[in-house]
C-alpha positions as CSV (number, residue, x, y, z in Angstrom):
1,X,0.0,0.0,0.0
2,X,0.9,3.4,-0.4
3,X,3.1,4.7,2.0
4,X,4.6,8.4,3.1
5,X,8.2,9.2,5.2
6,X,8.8,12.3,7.3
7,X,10.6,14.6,4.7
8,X,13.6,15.3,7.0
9,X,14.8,11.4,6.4
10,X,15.4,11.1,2.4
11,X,18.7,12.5,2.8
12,X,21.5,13.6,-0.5
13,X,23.2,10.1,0.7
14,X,21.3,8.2,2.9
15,X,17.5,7.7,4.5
16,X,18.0,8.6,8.1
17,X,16.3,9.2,11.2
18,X,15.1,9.6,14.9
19,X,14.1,6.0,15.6
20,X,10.6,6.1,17.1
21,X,10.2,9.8,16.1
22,X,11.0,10.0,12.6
23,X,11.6,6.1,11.6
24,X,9.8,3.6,12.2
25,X,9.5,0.1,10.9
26,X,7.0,0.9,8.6
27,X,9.1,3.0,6.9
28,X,11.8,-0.3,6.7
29,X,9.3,-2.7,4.6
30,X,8.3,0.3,2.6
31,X,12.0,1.1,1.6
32,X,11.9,-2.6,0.4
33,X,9.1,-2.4,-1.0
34,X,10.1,0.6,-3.4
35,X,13.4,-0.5,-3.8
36,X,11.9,-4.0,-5.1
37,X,10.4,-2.3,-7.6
38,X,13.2,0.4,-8.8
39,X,15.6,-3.0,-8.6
40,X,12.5,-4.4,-11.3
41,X,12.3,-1.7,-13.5
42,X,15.8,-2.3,-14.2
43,X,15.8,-5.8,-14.7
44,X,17.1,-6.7,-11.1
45,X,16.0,-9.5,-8.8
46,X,18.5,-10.1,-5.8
47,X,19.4,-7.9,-3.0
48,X,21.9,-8.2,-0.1
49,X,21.1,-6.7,3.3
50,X,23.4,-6.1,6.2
51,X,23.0,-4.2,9.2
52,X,25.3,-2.7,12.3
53,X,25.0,-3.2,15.7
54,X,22.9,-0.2,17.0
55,X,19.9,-1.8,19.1
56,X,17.1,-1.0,16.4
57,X,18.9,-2.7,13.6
58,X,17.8,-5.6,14.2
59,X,13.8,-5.0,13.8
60,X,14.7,-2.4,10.9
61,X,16.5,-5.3,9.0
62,X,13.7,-7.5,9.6
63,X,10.8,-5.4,8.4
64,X,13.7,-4.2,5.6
65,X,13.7,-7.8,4.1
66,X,9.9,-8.4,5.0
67,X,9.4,-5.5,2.7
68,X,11.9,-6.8,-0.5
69,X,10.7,-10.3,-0.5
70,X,6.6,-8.5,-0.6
71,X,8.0,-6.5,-3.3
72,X,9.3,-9.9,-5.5
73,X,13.0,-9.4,-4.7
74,X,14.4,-12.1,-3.9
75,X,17.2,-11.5,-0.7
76,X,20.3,-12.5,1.1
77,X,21.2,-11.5,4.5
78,X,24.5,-11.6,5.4
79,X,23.8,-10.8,8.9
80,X,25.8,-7.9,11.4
81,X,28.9,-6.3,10.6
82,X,30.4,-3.2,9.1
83,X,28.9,-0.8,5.9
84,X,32.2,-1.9,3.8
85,X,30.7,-5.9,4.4
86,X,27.8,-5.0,2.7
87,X,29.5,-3.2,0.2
88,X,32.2,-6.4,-0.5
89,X,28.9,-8.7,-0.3
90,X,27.1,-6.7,-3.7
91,X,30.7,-6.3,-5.1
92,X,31.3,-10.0,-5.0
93,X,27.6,-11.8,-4.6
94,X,25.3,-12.7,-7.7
95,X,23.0,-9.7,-6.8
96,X,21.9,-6.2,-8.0
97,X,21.6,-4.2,-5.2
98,X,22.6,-4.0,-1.7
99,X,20.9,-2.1,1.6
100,X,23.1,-1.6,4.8
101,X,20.8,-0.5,8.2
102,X,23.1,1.5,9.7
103,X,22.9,5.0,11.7
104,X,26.2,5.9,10.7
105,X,28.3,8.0,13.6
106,X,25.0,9.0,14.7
107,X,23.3,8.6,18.1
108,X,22.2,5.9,19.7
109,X,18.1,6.7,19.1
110,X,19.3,7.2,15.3
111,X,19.1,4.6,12.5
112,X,19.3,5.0,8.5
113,X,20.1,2.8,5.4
114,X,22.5,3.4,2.5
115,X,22.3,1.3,-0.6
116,X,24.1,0.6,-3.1
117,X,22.6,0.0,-7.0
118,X,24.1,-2.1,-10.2
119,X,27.2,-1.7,-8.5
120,X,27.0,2.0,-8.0
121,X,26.2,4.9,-5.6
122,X,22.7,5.7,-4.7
123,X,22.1,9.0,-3.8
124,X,20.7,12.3,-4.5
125,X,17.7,12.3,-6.5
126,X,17.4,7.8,-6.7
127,X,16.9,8.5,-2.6
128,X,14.3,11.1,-3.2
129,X,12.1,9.1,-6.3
130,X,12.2,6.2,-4.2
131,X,10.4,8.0,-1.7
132,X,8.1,9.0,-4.8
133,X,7.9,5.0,-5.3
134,X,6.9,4.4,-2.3
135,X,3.9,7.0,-2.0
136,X,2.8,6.1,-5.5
137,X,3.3,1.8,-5.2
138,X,0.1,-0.4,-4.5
139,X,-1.1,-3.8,-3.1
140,X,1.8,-6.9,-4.1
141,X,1.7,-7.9,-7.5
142,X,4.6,-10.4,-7.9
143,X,5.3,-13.4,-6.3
144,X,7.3,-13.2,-2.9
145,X,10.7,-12.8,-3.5
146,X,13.4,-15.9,-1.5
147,X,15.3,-14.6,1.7
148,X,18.3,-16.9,2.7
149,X,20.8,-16.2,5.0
150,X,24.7,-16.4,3.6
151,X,27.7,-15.0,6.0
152,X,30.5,-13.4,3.9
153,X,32.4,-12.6,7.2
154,X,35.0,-14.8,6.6
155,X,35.5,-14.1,2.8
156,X,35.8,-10.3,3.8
157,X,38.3,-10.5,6.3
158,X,40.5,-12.7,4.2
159,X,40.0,-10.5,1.2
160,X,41.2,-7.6,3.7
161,X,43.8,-9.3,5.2
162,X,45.2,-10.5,1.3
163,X,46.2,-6.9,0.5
164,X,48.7,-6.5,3.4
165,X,52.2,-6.0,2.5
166,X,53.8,-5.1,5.5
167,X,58.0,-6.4,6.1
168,X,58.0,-5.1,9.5
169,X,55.8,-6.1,12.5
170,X,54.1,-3.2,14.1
171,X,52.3,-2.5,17.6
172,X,48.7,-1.4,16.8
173,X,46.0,-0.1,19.1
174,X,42.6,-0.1,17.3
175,X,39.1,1.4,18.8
176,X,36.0,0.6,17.7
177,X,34.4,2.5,19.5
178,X,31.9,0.0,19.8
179,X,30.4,-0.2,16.2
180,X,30.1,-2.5,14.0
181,X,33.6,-3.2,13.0
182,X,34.0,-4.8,16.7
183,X,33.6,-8.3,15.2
184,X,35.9,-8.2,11.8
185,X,39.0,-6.2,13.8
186,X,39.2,-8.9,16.5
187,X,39.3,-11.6,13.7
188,X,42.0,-9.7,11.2
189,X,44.2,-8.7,13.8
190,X,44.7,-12.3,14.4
191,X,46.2,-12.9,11.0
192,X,48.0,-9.8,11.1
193,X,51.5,-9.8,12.4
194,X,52.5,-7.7,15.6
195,X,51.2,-7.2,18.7
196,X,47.8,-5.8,18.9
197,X,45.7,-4.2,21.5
198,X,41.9,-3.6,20.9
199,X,39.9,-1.6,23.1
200,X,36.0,-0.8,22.7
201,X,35.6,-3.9,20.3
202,X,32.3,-5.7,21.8
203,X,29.6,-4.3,19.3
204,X,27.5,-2.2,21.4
205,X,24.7,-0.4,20.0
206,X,24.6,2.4,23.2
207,X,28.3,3.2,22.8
208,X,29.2,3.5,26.2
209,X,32.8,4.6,25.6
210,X,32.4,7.2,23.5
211,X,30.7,8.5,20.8
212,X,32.0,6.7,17.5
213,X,32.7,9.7,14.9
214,X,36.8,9.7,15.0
215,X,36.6,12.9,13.5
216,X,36.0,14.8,16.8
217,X,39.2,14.7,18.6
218,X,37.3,14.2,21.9
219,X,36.5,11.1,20.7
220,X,40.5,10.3,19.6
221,X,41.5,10.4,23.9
222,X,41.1,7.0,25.2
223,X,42.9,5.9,21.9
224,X,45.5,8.1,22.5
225,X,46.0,7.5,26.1
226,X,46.4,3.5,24.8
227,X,48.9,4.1,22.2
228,X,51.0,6.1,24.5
229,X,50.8,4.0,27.0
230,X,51.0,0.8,24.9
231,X,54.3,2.8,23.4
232,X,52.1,1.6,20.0
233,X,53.5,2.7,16.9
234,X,50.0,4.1,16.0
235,X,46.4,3.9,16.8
236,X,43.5,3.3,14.5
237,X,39.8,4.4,15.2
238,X,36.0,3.7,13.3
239,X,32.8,5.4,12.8
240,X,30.1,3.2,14.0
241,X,29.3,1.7,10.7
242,X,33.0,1.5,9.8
243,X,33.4,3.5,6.3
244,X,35.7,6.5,8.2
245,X,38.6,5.9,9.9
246,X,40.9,8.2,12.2
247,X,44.6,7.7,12.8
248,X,46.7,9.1,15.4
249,X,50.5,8.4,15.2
250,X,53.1,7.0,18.1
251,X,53.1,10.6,19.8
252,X,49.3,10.4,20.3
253,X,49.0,13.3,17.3
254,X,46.2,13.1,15.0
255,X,46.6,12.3,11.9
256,X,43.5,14.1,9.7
257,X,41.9,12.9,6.5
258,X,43.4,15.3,4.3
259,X,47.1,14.3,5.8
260,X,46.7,10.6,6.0
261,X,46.0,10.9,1.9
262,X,49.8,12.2,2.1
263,X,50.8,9.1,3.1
264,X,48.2,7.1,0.7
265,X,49.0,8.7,-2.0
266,X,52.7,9.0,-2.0
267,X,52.9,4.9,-2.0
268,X,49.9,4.8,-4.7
269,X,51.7,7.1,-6.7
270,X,55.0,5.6,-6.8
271,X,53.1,2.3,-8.1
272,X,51.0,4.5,-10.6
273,X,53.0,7.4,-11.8
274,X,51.1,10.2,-13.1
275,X,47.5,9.0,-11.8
276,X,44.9,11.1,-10.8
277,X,44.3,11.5,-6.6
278,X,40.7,13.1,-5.8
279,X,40.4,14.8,-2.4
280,X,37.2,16.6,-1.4
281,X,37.0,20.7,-1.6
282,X,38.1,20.9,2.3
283,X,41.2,19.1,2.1
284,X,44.2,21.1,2.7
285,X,45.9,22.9,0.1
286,X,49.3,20.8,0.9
287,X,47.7,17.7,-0.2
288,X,47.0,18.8,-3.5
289,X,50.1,20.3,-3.4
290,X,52.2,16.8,-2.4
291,X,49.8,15.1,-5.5
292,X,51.4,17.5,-7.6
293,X,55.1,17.4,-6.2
294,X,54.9,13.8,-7.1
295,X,53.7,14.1,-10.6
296,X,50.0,12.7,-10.1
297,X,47.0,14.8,-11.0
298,X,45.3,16.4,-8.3
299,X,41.7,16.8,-8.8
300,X,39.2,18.5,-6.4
301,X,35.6,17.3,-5.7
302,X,32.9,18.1,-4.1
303,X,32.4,16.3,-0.5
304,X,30.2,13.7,0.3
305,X,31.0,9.9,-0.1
306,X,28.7,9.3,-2.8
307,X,29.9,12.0,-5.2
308,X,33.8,11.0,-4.2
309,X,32.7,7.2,-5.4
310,X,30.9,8.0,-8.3
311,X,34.1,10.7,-9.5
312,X,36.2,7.8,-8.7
313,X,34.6,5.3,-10.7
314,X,34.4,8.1,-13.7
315,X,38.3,9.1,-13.7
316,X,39.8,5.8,-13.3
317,X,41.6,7.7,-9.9
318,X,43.3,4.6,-8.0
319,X,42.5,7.4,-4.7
320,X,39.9,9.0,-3.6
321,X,39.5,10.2,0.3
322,X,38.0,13.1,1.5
323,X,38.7,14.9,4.9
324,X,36.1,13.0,6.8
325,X,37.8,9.8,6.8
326,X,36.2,8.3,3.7
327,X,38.5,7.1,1.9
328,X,38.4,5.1,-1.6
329,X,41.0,2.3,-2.6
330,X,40.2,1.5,-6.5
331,X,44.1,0.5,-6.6
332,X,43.7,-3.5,-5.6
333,X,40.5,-2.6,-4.8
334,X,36.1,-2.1,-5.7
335,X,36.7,1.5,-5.4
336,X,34.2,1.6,-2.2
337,X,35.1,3.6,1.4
338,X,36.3,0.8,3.7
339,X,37.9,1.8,6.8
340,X,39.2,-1.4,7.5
341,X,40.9,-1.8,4.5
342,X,42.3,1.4,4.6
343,X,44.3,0.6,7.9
344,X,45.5,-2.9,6.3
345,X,47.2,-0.7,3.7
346,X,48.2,1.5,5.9
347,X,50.2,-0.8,8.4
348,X,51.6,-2.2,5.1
349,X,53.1,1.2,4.1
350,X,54.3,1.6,7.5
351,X,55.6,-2.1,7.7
352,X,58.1,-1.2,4.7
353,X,59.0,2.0,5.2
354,X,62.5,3.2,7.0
355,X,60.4,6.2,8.7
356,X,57.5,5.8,11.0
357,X,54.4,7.9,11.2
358,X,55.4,10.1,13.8
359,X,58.0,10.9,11.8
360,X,56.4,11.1,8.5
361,X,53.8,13.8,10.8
362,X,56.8,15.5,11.7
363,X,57.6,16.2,8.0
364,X,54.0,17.2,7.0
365,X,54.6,21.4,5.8
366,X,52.8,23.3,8.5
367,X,50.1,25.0,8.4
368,X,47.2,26.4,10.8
369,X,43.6,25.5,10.0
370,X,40.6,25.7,11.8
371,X,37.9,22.5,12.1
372,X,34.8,22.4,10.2
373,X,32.8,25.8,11.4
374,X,29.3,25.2,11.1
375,X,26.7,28.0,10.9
376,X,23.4,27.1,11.6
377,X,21.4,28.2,8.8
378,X,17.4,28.1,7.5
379,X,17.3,24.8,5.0
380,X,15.9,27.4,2.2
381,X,18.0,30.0,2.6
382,X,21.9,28.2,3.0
383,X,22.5,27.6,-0.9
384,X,21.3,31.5,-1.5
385,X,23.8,32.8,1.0
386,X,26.6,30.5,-1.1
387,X,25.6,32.0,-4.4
388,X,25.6,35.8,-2.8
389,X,29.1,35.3,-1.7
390,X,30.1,33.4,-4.8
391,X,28.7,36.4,-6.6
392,X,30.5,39.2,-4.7
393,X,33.1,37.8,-5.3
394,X,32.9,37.3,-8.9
395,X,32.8,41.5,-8.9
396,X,36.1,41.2,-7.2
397,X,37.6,39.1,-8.9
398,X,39.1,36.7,-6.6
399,X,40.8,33.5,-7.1
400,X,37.9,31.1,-6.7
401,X,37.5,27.3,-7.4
402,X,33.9,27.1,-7.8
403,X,33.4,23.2,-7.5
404,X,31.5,22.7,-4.2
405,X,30.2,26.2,-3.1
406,X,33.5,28.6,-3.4
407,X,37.2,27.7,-2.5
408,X,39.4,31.4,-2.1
409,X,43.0,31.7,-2.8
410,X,44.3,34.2,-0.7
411,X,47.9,35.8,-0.3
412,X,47.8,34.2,3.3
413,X,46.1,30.7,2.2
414,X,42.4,29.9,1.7
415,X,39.1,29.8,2.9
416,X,35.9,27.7,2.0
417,X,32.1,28.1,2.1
418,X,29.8,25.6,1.4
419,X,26.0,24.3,1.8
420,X,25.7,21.2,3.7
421,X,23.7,18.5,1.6
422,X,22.8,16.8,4.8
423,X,22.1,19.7,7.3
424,X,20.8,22.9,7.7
425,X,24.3,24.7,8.4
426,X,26.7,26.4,6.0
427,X,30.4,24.4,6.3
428,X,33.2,27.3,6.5
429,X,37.2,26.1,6.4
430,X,40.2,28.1,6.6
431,X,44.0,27.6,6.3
432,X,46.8,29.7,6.3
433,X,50.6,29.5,7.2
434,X,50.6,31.5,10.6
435,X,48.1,32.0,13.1
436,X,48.5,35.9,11.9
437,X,47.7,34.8,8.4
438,X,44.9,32.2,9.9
439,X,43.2,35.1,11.8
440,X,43.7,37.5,8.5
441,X,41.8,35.0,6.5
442,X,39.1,34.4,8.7
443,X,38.7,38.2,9.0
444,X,38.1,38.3,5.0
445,X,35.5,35.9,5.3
446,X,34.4,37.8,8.3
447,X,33.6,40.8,5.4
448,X,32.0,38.3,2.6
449,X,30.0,36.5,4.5
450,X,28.7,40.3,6.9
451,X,26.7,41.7,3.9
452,X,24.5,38.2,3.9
453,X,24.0,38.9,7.8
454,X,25.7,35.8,9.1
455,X,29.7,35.9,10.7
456,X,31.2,33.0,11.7
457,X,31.2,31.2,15.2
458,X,33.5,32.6,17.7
């Protein structure tokens, strides 16, 4: 029967929402039922499902599947684990189409689901007609669809643990922060050589140690505090659904998206000379710098992880990452953000190098920037305030890349605005050499952004 979501949950790259408030498992068999029939219209009959370990996933996946198999798909579960798990099972399974439940780095009370379709992204405006579908789709008309249940745990962490290339035995602390990558990094780091030390990594849907989004550096302390005291040669920490990852080095210094591509790209490189590296619009200048430096071709894109996938899949880039922690292995590799499988390669690198990654930090060019500022801005109004800017500064002239709201070149360094696709909040980034030069920059966007009537945060 026809069926209507809450607006606020068909999101640019996901469905999410407030379990009980805005998601409910209605809204589960529904999704299967409209993505049954999108999967029909274009000749597709299989689906694989996963889901994490927050407490809802469970009864989302069930009315999920309960929703496909009504729809005439037929399904296979391959049961709890990480995003990237799904994304191996439709890369390697005789199916379709693929649906991870998963809330992400989101709260506990949240819940979501990201697909994937004929081996692509599925995003943007296939989230919003499925929502369409779904309003518009009537009573069963096909034949129920065959749900069986097939694990691909053990072919994923083998196909993980194939790509490590390590000559040197390291000492690892990883933090799962309790998500859903718990499971797979206990079984890896068996296989792996050198001594191991895994905290937060009994899948726990109310995340009791922290909250799992190693982006906030808050969130990097306890894994810090093990690698010193450990005298670890890194640490390695997940999201909650395990497509981001965060890296601090053996001095308990974090290691951000943008400079962890550095390191990525350098040994990518030197097996693919000339290649193209994509990094999103925040990443630091000095990364598109290094690309450069080593003779690859640098190419900016816009952020989000399904835009970064889909330009990856388009320029034949080996590397894509973006400064989120979503990174993109197409080199030996389907091309898909695994966090997992990023660390493999990364302990690899590290296991053949003659420097380790404090020192490799140490000989990063420095530069001040500030976080992500988010302004809290009306949905409707957020990509007006963008082009206002954009045009001002058009009539000045200025050094502008243009791809994902605008990018300034200034004497001093850059700044950024940008639209969130996923919240109502305008993104603002700055970089510069000096703090002097930081705090000159932010005082030009200070002036763009004053004639819109918004400034940033203090």
């Amino acid at each position: 029967m026809p069926h209507r979501f809450d607006p606020t949950i068909l999101r640019e790259y996901d469905i999410r929402g407030i379990v009980g408030k805005t998601l409910f498992p209605a809204d589960a068999h529904a999704i299967g039922r409209a993505f049954a029939a999108t999967l029909a219209a274009a000749g597709g009959t299989h689906v694989a499902v996963g889901y994490d370990g927050r407490l809802t996933s469970p009864e989302m996946e069930a009315a999920l599947v309960h929703g496909l198999s009504d729809g005439g798909a037929d399904v296979t579960r391959i049961g709890r684990g990480p995003t990237p798990m799904l994304y191996f099972a439709a890369a390697t399974l005789p199916v379709q189409g693929g649906i991870m439940v998963t809330g992400s780095h989101n709260p506990p009370d949240h819940n979501g689901f990201k697909f994937v379709f004929g081996g692509k992204a599925f995003y943007g405006e296939a989230i919003q007609k499925l929502g369409r579908t779904a309003e518009a789709i009537g009573a069963p008309d096909r034949p129920r669809g065959k749900v069986e249940q097939h694990s691909v745990f053990d072919d994923y962490v083998a196909r993980i643990a194939r790509d490590y290339d390590g000559k040197r035995a390291l000492t690892v602390a990883w933090d799962c922060g309790n998500g859903a990558t718990g499971d797979v990094v206990t079984r890896l780091t068996q296989t792996l050589p050198g001594r191991h030390t895994l905290i937060n990594n009994v899948i726990d849907g109310t995340f009791p140690a922290h909250h799992p989004d190693p982006t906030v550096a808050e969130n990097l302390v306890q894994l810090q505090e093990a690698v010193i005291a450990g005298r670890c040669d890194l640490g390695i920490a997940f999201d909650g659904d395990g497509d981001r990852i965060g890296v601090v080095d053996a001095k308990g210094r974090i290691f951000w998206g943008d400079q962890l591509m550095v390191v990525l790209a350098r040994d990518v490189l030197a097996n693919h000379p000339g290649a193209p590296i994509i990094a999103d619009v925040k990443a630091s200048q000095t990364l598109f710098d290094e690309i450069a430096r080593l003779g690859g071709k640098p190419i900016m894109s816009e952020s989000g992880h399904s835009l970064i996938k889909t330009r990856l899949a388009a320029t034949g880039a080996p590397l894509a990452g973006e400064m989120s922690g979503h990174i993109f292995f197409a080199d030996r590799y389907y091309g898909f953000d695994d966090a997992i499988y990023v660390a493999v390669r990364l302990l690899g690198i590290l296991g053949r190098a003659d420097k380790s990654l404090a020192d490799m930090h140490d000989e990063l060019p420095k530069v001040v920037n500030t976080p992500e500022l988010r302004i809290e801005c009306d949905e409707a109004r957020k990509f007006k305030i963008v082009e206002e800017v954009r045009e001002r500064l058009r009539r000045q002239s200025a050094e502008m890349d243009e791809t994902d709201g605008v990018r300034v070149r200034t004497p001093e360094g850059w700044w950024l605005l940008r639209a969130s696709n996923t919240q109502a909040v305008l993104v603002v980034r700055a970089e510069a050499a000096s703090e002097d030069g930081l705090a000159r920059v932010k005082q030009q966007v200070n002036a763009e952004l004053a004639p819109s009537g918004i400034a940033l945060p203090d």
